[in-house]
C-alpha positions in Angstrom: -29.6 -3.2 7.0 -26.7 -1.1 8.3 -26.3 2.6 8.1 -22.5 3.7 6.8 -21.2 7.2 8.0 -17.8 8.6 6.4 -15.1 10.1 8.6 -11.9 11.6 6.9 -9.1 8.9 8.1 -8.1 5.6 10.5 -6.8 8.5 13.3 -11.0 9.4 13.3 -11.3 5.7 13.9 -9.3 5.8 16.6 -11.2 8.7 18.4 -14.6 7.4 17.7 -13.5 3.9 19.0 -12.6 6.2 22.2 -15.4 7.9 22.3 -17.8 5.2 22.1 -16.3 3.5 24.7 -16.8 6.7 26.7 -19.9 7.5 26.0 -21.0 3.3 27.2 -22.2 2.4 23.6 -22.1 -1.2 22.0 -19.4 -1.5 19.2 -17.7 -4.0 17.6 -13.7 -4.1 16.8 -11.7 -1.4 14.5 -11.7 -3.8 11.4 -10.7 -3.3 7.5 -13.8 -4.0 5.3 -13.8 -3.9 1.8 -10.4 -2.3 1.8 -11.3 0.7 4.4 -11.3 1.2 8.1 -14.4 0.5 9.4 -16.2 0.4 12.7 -19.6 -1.0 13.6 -22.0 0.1 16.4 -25.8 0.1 17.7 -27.9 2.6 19.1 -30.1 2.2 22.2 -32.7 1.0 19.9 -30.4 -1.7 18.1 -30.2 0.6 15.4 -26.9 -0.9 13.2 -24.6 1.5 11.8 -21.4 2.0 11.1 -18.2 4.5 10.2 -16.0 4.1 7.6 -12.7 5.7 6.4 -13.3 8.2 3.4 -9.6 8.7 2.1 -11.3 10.7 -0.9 -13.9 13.1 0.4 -12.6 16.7 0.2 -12.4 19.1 2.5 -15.1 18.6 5.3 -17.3 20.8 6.6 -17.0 21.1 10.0 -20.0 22.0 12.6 -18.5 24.6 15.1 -20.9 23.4 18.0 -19.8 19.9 17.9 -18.2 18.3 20.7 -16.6 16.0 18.4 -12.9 17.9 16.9 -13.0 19.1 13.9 -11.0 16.7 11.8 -12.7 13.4 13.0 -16.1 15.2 12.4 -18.7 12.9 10.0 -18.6 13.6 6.1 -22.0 12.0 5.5 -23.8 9.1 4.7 -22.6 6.0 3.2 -21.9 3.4 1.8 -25.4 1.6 2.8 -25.5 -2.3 3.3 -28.9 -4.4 2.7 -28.9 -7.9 3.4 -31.5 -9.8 0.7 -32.1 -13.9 0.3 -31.5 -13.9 -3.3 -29.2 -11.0 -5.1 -30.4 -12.2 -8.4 -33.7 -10.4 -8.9 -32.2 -7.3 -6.7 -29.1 -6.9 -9.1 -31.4 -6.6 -12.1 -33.3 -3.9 -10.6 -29.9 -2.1 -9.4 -28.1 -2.2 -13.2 -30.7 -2.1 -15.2 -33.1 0.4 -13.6 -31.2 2.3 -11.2 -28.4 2.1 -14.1 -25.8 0.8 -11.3 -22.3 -0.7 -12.2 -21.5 -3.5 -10.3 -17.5 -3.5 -9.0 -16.6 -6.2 -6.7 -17.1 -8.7 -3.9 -16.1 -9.3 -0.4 -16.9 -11.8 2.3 -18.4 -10.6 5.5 -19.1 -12.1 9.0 -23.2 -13.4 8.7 -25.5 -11.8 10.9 -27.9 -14.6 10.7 -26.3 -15.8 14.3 -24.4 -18.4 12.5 -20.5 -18.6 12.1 -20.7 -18.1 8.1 -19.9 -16.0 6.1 -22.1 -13.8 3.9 -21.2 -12.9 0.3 -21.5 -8.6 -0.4 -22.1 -7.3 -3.5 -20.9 -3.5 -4.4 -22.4 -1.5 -6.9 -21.7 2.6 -7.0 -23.4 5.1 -9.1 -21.6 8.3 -10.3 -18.4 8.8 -9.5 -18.2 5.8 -7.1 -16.7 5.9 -4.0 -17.8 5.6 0.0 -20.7 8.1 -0.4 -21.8 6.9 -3.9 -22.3 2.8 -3.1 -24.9 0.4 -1.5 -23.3 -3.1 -0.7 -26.1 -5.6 -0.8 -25.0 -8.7 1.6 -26.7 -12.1 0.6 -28.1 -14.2 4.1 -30.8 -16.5 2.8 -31.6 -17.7 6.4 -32.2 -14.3 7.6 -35.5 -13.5 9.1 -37.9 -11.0 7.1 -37.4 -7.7 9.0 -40.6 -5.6 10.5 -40.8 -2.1 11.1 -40.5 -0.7 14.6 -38.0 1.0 16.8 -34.6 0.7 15.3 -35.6 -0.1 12.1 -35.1 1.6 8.9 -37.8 2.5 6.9 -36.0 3.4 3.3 -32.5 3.9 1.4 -32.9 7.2 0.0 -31.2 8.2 -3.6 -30.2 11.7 -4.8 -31.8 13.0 -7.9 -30.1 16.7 -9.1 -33.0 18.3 -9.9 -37.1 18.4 -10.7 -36.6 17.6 -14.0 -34.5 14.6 -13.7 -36.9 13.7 -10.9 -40.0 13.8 -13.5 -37.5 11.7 -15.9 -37.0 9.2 -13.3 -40.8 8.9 -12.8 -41.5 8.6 -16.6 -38.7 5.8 -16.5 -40.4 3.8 -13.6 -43.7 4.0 -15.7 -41.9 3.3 -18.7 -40.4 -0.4 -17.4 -43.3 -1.0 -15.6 -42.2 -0.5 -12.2 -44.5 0.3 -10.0 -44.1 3.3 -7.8 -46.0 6.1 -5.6 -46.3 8.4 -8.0 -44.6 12.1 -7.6 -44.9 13.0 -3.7 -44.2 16.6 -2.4 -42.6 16.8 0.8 -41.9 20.2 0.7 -38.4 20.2 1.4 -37.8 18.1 -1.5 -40.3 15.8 -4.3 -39.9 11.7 -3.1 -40.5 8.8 -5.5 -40.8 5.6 -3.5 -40.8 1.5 -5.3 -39.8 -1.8 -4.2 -36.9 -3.7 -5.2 -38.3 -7.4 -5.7 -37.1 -8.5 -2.4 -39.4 -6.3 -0.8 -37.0 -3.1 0.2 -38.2 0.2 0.0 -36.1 3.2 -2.6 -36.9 6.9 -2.6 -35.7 8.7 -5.2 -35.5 12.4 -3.6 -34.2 15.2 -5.0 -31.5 17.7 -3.6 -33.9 20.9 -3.3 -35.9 22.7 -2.6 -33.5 21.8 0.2 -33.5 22.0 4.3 -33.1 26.0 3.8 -36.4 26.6 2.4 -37.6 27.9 5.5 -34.8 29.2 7.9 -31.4 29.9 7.1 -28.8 27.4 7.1 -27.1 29.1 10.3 -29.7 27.7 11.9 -30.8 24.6 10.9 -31.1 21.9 13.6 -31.4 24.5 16.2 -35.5 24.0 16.7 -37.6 21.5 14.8 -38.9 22.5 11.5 -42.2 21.2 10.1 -43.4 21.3 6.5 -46.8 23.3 6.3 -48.8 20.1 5.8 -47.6 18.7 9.3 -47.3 22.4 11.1 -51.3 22.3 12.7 -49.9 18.8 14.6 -46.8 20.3 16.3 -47.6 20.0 20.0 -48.8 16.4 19.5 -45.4 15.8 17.4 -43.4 17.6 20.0 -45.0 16.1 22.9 -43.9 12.5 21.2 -40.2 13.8 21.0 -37.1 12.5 23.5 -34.8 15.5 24.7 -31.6 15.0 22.9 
């Protein structure tokens, strides 16, 4: 899997190829993917992720205590890239359940060590674009990933609202898919299933949002708990690395 961040043009790919160098972290070539800019990188963990030109995104909303300028500031997530053995069972569950229109194909380098090339599906919901798509890569001779450091646990999906949210439950129970059932996290309602090749979808919906309990000027200043977790904060905090 590979986590897509959006930046607003090819001159932000430029700066953040600089400033990975800079800052000493592992990156591959400026490249064009799909039609876009794109650059991949790992964190220290081997975390995979990537940034890729948005041409389309509006006007950003910059974070004043960024180090990073302004205009090459990051737009958001996506588009997110799973790799599965067989897209067969996978693109059922993306068109006819998620109610995702597949749009094209391209050919990317495989990441099963070899010197092949892997086949990428794109499907987009909504309106489509960057932050609306999950590209689902087909490597048959892939290992089975495990959960530990680096790895990613979930894609997550936006649902609007709580009663959407309950109409996306009713819809799971409807087809027979089956799911976790309605789960409160507090800062939002989660609805986790499986695809058939064994990854993990939340459907999570946009509020009550980030802001329920401090105001947005200062969110990401301190670390937040939800109430349930709030009587475990000194072992949570003692588990943390300083950023």
């Amino acid at each position: 899997m590979r986590t897509g961040f959006r930046i607003p043009s090819d001159k932000s790919l430029e700066y953040w190829a600089g400033r990975l160098n800079e800052l000493g972290v592992s990156r591959g070539d400026v490249a064009l993917r799909d039609g876009r800019g794109t650059l991949d990188f790992e964190d220290p963990e081997g975390q995979r992720l990537s940034l890729a030109v948005d041409e389309r995104a509006g006007t950003p909303h910059p974070w004043s205590q960024s180090p990073v300028p302004a205009e090459h500031q990051i737009l958001g997530l996506g588009p997110i890239t799973i790799s599965v053995p067989d897209i067969r069972s996978t693109e059922l569950v993306l068109r006819k359940v998620m109610d995702m229109r597949q749009v094209r194909e391209y050919a990317k380098r495989a990441t099963d060590g070899s010197d092949g090339e892997a086949r990428v599906h794109v499907f987009e919901m909504g309106d489509g674009g960057p932050s609306a798509e999950l590209h689902v890569a087909v490597e048959p001779n892939l290992s089975q990933g495990s959960l530990g450091a680096g790895g990613v646990h979930h894609v997550a999906f936006r649902v609007p609202t709580f009663q959407e949210y309950d109409e996306w439950y009713e819809r799971l129970e409807k087809l027979g898919v089956p799911s976790s059932g309605p789960v409160d996290r507090f800062y939002f309602r989660s609805l986790y299933f499986r695809e058939p090749n064994g990854i993990l979808f939340e459907l999570a919906t946009d509020g009550p949002g980030f802001d329920a309990d401090e105001p947005k000027e200062t969110l990401g200043q301190k670390l937040s708990l939800p109430p349930f977790l709030e009587e475990r904060r000194a072992q949570i905090e003692a588990g943390l690395k300083p950023l």
